[in-house]
C-alpha atoms as one frame of an Amber mdcrd trajectory, in Angstrom:
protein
 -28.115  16.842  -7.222 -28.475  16.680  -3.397 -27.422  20.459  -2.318 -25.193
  18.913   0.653 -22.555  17.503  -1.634 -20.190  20.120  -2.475 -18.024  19.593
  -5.719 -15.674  21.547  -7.639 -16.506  21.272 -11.527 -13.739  19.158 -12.911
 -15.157  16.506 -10.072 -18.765  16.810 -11.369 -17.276  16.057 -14.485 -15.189
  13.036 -13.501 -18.602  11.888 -11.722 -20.714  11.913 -15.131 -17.599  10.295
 -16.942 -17.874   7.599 -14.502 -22.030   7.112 -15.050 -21.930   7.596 -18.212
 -19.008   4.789 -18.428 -21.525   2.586 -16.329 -24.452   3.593 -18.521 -22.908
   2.697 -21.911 -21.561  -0.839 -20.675 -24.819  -1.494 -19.415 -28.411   0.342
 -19.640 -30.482  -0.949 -17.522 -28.041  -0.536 -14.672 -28.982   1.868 -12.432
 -26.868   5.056 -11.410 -26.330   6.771  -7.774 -27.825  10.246  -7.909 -24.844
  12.159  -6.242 -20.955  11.974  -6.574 -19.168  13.579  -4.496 -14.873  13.409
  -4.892 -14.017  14.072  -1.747 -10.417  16.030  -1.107  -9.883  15.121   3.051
 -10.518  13.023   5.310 -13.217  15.261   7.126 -15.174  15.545   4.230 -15.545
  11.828   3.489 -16.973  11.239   6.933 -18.878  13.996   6.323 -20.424  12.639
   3.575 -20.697   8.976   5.375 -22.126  10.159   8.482 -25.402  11.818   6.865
 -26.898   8.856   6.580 -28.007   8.513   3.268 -27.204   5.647   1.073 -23.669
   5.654   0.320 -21.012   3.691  -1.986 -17.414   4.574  -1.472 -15.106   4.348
  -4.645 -11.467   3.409  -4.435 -10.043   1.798  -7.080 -13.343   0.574  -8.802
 -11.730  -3.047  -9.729 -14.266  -5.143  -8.215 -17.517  -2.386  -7.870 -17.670
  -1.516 -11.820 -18.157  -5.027 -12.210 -20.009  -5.725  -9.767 -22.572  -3.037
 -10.723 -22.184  -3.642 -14.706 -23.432  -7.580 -13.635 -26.477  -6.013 -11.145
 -24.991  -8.052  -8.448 -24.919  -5.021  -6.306 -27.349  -2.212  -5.856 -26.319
   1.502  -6.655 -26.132   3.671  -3.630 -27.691   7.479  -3.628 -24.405   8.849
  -3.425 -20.975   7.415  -5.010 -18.274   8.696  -2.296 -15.102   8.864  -4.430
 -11.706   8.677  -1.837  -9.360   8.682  -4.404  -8.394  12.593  -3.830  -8.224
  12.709   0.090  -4.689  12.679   0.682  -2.205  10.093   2.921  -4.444   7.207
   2.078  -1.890   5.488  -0.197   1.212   6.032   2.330   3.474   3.059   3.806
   5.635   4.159   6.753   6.466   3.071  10.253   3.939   3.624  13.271   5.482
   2.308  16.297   6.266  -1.467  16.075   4.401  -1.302  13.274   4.232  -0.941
   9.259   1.179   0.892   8.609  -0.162   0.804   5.038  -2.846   3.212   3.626
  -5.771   1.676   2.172  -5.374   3.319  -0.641  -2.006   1.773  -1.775  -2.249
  -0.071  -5.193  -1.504  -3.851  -5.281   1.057  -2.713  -7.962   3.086  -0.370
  -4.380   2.680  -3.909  -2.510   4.806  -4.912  -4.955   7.948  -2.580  -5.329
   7.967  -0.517  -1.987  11.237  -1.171  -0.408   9.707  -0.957   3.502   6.697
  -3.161   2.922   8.962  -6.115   0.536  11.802  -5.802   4.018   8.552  -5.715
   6.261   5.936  -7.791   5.022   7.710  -9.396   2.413   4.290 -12.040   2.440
   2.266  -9.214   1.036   4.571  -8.800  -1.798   4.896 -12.323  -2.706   0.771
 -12.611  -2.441   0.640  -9.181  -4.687   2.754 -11.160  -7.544  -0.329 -13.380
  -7.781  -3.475 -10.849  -8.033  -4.730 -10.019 -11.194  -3.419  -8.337 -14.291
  -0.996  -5.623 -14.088  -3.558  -3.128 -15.075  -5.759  -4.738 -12.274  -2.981
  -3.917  -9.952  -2.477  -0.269 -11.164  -6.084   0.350  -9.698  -7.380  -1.999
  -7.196  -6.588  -1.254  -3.727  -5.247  -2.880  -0.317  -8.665  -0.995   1.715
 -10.909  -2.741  -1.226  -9.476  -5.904  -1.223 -10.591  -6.006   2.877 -13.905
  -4.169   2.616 -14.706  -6.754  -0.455 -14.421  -9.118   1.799 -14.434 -11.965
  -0.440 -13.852 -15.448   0.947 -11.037 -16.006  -1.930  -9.835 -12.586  -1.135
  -6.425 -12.670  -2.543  -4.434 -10.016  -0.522  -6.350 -11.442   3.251  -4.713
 -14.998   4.429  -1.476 -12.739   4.519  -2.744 -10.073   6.413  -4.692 -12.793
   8.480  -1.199 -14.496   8.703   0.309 -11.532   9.676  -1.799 -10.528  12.375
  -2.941  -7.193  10.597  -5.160  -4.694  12.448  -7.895  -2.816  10.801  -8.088
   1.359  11.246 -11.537   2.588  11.114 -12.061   6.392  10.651 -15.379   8.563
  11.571 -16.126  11.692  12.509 -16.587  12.690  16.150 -18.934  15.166  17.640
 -16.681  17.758  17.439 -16.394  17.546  13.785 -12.895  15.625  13.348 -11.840
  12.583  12.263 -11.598   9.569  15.122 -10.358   6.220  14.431 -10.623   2.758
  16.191  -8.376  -0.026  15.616  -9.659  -3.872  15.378  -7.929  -7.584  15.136
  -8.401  -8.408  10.892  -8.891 -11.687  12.590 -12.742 -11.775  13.628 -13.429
  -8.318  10.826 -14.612 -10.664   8.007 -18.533 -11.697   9.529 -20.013 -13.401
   6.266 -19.139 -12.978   2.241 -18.867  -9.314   1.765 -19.826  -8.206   5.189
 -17.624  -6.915   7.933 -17.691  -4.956  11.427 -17.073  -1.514   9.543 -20.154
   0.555  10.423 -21.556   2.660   7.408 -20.542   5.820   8.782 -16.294   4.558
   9.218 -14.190   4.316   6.562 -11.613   1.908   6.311  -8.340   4.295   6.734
  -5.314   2.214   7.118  -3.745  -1.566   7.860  -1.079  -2.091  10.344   1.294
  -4.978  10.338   3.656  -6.049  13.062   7.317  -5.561  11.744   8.636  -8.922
  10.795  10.921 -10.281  13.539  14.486 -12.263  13.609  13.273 -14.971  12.073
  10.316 -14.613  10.650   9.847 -17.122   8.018   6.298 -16.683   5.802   5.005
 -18.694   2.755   1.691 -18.081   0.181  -0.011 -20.023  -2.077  -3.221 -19.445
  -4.251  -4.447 -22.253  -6.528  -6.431 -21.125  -9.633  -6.116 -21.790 -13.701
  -4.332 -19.311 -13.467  -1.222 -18.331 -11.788  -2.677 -14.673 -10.916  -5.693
 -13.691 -13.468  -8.096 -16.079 -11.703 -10.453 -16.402  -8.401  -8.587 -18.446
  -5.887  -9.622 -21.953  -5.894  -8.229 -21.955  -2.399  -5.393 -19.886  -1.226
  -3.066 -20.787   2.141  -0.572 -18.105   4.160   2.129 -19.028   6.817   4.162
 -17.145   9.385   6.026 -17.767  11.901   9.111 -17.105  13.916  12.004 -19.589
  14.201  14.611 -19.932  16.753  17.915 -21.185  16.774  17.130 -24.209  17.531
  14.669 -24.696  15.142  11.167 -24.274  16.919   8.242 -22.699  15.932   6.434
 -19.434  17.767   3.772 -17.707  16.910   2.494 -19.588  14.694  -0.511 -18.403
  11.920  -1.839 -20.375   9.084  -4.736 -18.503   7.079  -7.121 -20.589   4.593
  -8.667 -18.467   1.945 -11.809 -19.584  -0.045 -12.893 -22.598   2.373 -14.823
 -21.441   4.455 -17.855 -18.339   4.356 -15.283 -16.272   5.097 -11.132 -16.162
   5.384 -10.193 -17.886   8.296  -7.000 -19.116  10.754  -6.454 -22.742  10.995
  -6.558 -22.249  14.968  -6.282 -26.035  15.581  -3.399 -26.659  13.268  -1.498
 -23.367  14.843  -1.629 -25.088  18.226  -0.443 -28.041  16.361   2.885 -26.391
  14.797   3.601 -23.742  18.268   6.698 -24.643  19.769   7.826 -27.550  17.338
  10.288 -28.368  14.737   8.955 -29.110  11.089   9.545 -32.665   9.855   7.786
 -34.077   7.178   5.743 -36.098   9.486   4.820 -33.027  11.055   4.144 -31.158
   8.028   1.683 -34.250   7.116  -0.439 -34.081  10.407  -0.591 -30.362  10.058
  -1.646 -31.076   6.835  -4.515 -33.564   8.057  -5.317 -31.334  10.764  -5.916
 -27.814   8.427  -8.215 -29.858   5.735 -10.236 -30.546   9.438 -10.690 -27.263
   9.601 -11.733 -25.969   6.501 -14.994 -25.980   5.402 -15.471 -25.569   1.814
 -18.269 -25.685  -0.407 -19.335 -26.971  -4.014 -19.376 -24.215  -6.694 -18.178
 -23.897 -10.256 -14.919 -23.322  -9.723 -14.523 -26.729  -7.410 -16.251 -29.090
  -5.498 -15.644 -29.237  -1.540 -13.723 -32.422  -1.957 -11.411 -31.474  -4.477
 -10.515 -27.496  -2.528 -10.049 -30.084   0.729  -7.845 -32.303  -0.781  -5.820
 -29.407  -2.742  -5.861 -27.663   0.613  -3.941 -31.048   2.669  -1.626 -31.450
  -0.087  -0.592 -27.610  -0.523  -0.380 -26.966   3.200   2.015 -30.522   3.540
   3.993 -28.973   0.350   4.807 -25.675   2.107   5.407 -26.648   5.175   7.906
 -29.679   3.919   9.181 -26.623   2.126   9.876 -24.560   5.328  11.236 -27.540
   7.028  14.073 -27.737   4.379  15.309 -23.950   4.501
């Protein structure tokens, strides 16, 4: 093992466990040569900023699987986060709700701050996975998947959620940087997170007076299934009825998740109608660009995607 990762016993252990896990499920996949289970924040950048080949752990939900299928290459070191401590908080920063990326799917889901808050990430956590799936996966790993039918990012797109990006400055303590989620996602799987940063936190505006959000995610499946497509609203409503700020996020039409910029012009400063609703509709199956595969073809995701969008939005017009 690779004398610069220091480990206490029991996390050696836990490290093996894991292999060995990966080993017997499959065995000809191959193995990282170090684990390290790192216990602060320091030490995980550390680790990250030596520049070997490194694969961070978090809840394991969609790299087990990943590795056990060979559809991603095993890194020299396996950089387990699990242990460092304040990654799975929720509190307020500022004007802001800042959630660890280490918070379950299964937290997004019963924490009183984030369901008053962000009540969209809630109702988009009801739909992800099995419970079990819940228990482990991870807010931070849903992002740094960065899937195109990422389940838990049209609602932070919709949101306007901010990324936090940890490293480790020259005077050997943690730094972080802060970027847009919008314009984070670069291609399927791929991001603006260098290798040596680690994905730390997501902030989320607190909701406003008025604030009125909606999520959908078409699949066989209500919640155990890859989105066929999946669509997030949000926006502000005045007394009189108009629309402000408007954000509509398409999930799994397009290389990557995606606002419907055209269709948000479209909405901004308007009441919903149902004629409305059906040239927002129009204009947000424009802008998607989908593509065959085996869970639809491009035609089918943009017609689902014009008749969904015209649903929900008929749908906020009548509350």
């Amino acid at each position: 093992m690779n004398p610069a990762v220091q480990t206490s016993e029991d996390a050696r252990r836990f490290g093996a466990e894991q292999v060995e896990h990966v080993d017997r499920m499959n065995p000809a996949v191959q193995t990282p040569e170090d684990y390290l289970a790192a216990t602060s924040l320091v030490e995980a950048l550390t680790a990250l900023r030596a520049g070997a080949s490194v694969c961070v752990l978090a809840g394991g939900t969609d790299l087990m699987p990943q590795l056990h299928a060979g559809r991603s290459k095993p890194a020299r070191l396996l950089l387990n986060i699990r242990r460092v401590p304040g990654l799975d908080a929720i509190g307020i920063e500022a004007d802001s709700l800042r959630i660890g990326a280490l918070t379950t799917i299964a937290q997004l889901l019963v924490d009183p701050l984030l369901r008053t808050q962000a009540p969209l990430l809630a109702e988009a956590a009801d739909h992800f996975a099995s419970d079990q799936i819940r228990n482990a996966a991870t807010l931070g790993g849903n992002v740094c998947n960065a899937s195109p039918a990422g389940d838990m990012l049209t609602p932070l797109l919709a949101l306007d959620a901010q990324v936090e990006l940890a490293f480790l400055g020259g005077d050997g303590s943690a730094r972080t940087r802060r970027l847009a989620l919008d314009g984070f996602f670069t291609g399927p799987g791929s991001t603006q997170r260098k290798p040596h940063e680690l994905l730390t936190a997501l902030l989320v505006p607190l909701a406003p007076t008025g604030q009125v959000a909606r999520f959908f995610k078409s699949g066989s499946r209500p919640a155990l299934d890859i989105s066929t497509i999946s669509i997030a609203f949000s926006a502000r409503r005045d007394a009189g009825g108009l629309l402000h700020g408007v954000r509509l996020a398409l999930g799994a039409v397009a290389p990557t998740p995606l606002r419907a910029r055209r269709t948000e012009a479209l909405l901004e400063g308007k009441a919903l109608d149902a004629a409305l609703a059906a040239q927002a509709a129009a204009s947000a199956a424009e802008e998607a660009k989908p593509i065959d595969d085996v869970r639809a073809s491009a035609w089918y995701r943009r017609e689902l995607l014009r008749n969904m969008t015209r649903r929900m939005l008929e749908d906020v017009a009548r509350t």
